[in-house]
N, C-alpha and C positions, 0 to 999 in steps of 0.2 A: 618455470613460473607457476606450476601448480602442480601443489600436493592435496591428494585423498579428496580433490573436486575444489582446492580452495586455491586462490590468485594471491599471490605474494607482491606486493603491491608499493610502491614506495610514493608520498606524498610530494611532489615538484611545487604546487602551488598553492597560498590559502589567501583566501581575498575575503574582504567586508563586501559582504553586495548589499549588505542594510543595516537597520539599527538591530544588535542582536543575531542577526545571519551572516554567517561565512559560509564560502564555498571551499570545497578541497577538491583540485584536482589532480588526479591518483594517474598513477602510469605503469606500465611494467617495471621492475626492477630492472631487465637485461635489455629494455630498447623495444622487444617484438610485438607483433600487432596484439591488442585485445582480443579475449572475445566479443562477437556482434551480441549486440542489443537493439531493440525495438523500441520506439515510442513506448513510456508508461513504463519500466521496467524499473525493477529497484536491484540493489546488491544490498548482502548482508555486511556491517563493519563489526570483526573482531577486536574488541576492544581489552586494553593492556588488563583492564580489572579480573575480565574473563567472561564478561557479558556480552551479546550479541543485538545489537541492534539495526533494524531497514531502515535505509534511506533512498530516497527514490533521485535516476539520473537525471540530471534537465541538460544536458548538452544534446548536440545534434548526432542521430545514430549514423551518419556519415561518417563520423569520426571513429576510427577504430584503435586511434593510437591514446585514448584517455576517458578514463569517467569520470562526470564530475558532478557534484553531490554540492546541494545549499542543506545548510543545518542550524536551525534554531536551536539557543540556548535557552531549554526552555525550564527556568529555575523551580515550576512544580512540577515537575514531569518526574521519570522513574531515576533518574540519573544518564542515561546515555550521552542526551547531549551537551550535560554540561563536561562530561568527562573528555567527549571531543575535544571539545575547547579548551580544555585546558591541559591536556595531555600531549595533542600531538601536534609536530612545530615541521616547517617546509624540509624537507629527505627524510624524514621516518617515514621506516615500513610499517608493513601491518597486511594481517588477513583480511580475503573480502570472500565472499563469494561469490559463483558465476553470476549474469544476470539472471531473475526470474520476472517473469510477467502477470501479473493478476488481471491490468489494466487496460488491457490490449487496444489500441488507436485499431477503428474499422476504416478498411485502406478505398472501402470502394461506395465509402458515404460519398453524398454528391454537395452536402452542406453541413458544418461543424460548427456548435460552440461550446466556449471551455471557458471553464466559472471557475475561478479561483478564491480563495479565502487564505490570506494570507500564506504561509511555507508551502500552501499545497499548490501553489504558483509553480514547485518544481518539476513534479509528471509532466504538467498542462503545457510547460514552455519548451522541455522537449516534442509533444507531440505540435504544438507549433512550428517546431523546425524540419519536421517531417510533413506536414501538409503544404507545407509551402515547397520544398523540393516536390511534392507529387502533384500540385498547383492545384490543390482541392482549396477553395475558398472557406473561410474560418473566422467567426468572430473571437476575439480574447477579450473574459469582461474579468480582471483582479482589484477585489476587494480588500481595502488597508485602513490602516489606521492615519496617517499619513503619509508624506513622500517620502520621509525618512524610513518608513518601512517595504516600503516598494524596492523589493531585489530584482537583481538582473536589468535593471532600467533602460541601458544602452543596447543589451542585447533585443530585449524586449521594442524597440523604438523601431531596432531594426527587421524588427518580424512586421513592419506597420504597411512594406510594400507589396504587403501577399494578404496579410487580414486585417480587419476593424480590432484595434487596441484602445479599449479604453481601462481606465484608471478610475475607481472609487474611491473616495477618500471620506470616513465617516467622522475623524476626528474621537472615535472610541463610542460612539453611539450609534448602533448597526443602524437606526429607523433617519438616521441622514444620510447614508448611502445609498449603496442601488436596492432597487426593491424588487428583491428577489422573485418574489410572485410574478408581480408586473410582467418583466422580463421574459420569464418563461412561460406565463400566459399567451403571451406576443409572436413565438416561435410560433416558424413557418412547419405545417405537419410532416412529418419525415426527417427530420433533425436529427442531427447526433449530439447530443447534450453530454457533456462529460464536467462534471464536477471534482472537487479534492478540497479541503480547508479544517479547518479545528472543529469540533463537537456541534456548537451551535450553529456555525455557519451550513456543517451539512444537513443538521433537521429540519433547515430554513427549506434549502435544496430539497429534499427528501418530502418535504407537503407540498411543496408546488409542484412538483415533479407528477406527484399521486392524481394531480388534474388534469394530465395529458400523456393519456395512453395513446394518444398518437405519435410521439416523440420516441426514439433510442435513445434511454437513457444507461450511464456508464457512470462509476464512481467510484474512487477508492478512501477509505478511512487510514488515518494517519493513527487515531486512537479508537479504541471500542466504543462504541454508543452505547448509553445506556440504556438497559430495555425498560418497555415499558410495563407499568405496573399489570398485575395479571398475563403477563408475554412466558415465562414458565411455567412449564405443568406440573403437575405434585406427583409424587410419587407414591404412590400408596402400598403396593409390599419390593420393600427393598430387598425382601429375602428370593424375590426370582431373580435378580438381574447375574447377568454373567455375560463373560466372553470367550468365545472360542477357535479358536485356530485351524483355519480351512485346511492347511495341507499334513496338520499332525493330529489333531481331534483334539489337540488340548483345552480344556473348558476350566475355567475359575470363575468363583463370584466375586462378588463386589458388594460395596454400598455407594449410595448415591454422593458420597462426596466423595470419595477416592477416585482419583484421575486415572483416566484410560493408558495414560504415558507410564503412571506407576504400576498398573497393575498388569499390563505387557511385558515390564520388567522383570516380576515376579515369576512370570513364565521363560524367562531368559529371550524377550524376542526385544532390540533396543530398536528405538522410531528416532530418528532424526529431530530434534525441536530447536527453535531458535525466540521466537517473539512469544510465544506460551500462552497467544491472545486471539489467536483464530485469524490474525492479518498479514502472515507472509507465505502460509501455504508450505514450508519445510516437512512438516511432519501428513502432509494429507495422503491419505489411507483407503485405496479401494474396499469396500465391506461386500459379502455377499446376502446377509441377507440382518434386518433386525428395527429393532424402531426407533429411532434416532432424535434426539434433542439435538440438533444443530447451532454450534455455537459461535463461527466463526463467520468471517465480515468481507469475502472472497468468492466464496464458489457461488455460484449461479443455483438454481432452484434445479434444473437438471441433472448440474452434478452431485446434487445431495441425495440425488435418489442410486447415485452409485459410491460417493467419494464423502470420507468426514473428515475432522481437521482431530484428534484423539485429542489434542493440547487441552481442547476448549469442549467439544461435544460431547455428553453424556446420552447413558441407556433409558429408555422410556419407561420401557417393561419390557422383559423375558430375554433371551440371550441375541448376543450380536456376535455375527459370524462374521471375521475377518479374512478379505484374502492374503493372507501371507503364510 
């Protein structure tokens, strides 16, 4: 079932759960159990073009005999998921990857809620399936456009005897839905907040969030956020930056637009990449020492002070030591 770390994978089933969203649920080719996954976990899908895109699991991690992935077709997006859709039909194979975790559900909060914004319903409904087998109490608030976009619906009804399930419906005008402030203004202190949803809905999330430091807040982005104006540094002599290699002394420079992935290359040392967006964590990089533009929409404030994502981060000034 796997080769050089990848799951050979064959499609059994593909369902509408909305307007726009299908599910596929992927199985082994020969019958054997999966590998386990967590709450919040995504797999990478090898796609037939040659492109690589995450999609995160929303079934129960109980389940070891299947993953299964909701996937908007989303017609301005890069191409991945329209290619889904229209490419692969119930028994095709296809490469996945193992699961990986950015997202991580905290198993020993004592009270949870999980804010949805449309597709990013999929992390959040797995981790609803996991609080309710460990009977941690949970609110789910998912935000839509209407009912006809609301995926998972039955599954979701049926998470309603372990948490509060509510349903927003704005009819395409975010300010007659829920109101996102409100709501998280409202949380009890000590909360595990975990958000997921398109661009805007997480900015919404992301300023209300910034007024209660008393909250665990947790989030993943489905696409890059734009930064804000003045949010990059300038560079002023591009002729210091460089990089170098911990265990052989190798040092080359660079300039401030040539990618850390290509100019690794140049020194023959290849990095793993898959999203090239700073969002799935493939390519992240222990460094030992250097000063860091952090690009990427995963690691924790902690780990940036050990780990960068090379896809997406660039040198501030003067040389960055990698350990590899």
């Amino acid at each position: 079932m796997t080769d050089n770390k990848l799951l050979h994978l064959k499609i059994k089933q593909i369902r509408q759960e909305a307007s726009g969203i299908h599910s596929f649920e992927l199985v082994s080719e020969d019958g054997i159990t999966l590998p386990p996954f967590d709450a919040g976990s995504h797999i990478d899908l090898h796609l037939p073009s040659g492109i690589i895109r995450q999609y995160s699991l929303s079934n129960d991690p109980v389940e070891t005999n299947r993953y299964v992935v909701g996937i908007l077709r989303d017609e301005q997006g890069r191409g991945g998921s329209k290619e889904v859709h229209q490419a692969f039909r119930v028994g095709d194979s296809l490469l996945t990857s193992h699961p990986r975790n950015h997202f991580q559900l905290d198993e020993s909060a004592k009270r949870v809620v999980l804010l949805a914004g449309g597709i990013g319903i999929t992390p959040l409904k797995s981790m609803g399936h996991r609080l309710k087998t460990l009977g941690i109490p949970f609110e789910l608030h998912y935000c839509a456009r209407s009912q006809e976009n609301i995926a998972f619906p039955q599954e979701l009804q049926d998470l309603s005897g372990s948490g509060e399930i509510q349903f927003h419906l704005d009819g395409g005008v975010p300010s007659n839905g829920l109101n996102i402030s409100e709501m998280i203004e409202g949380l009890e202190a000590g909360t595990h907040l975990y958000y997921c949803g398109p661009v805007g809905f997480m900015k919404a999330c992301a300023q209300a969030a910034k007024e209660r430091s008393d909250l665990h807040v947790h989030f993943e982005h489905f696409k890059v956020p734009e930064k804000e104006e003045g949010q990059s540094k300038v560079i002023t002599d591009e002729s210091e930056l460089a990089i170098q290699i911990q265990s052989t002394g190798q040092k080359i420079a660079l300039s401030r637009s040539e990618s850390l992935i290509d100019v690794l290359a140049k020194l023959g040392v290849e990095v793993s990449t898959s999203c090239q967006s700073g969002l799935c964590g493939t390519c992240k990089t222990r460094y030992i020492s250097g000063d860091v533009e952090h690009g990427d929409c995963i690691l924790s404030d902690a780990e940036h002070a050990e780990y960068l994502t090379p896809c997406i981060s660039h040198i501030k000034s003067g040389t960055l030591v990698l350990d590899l």
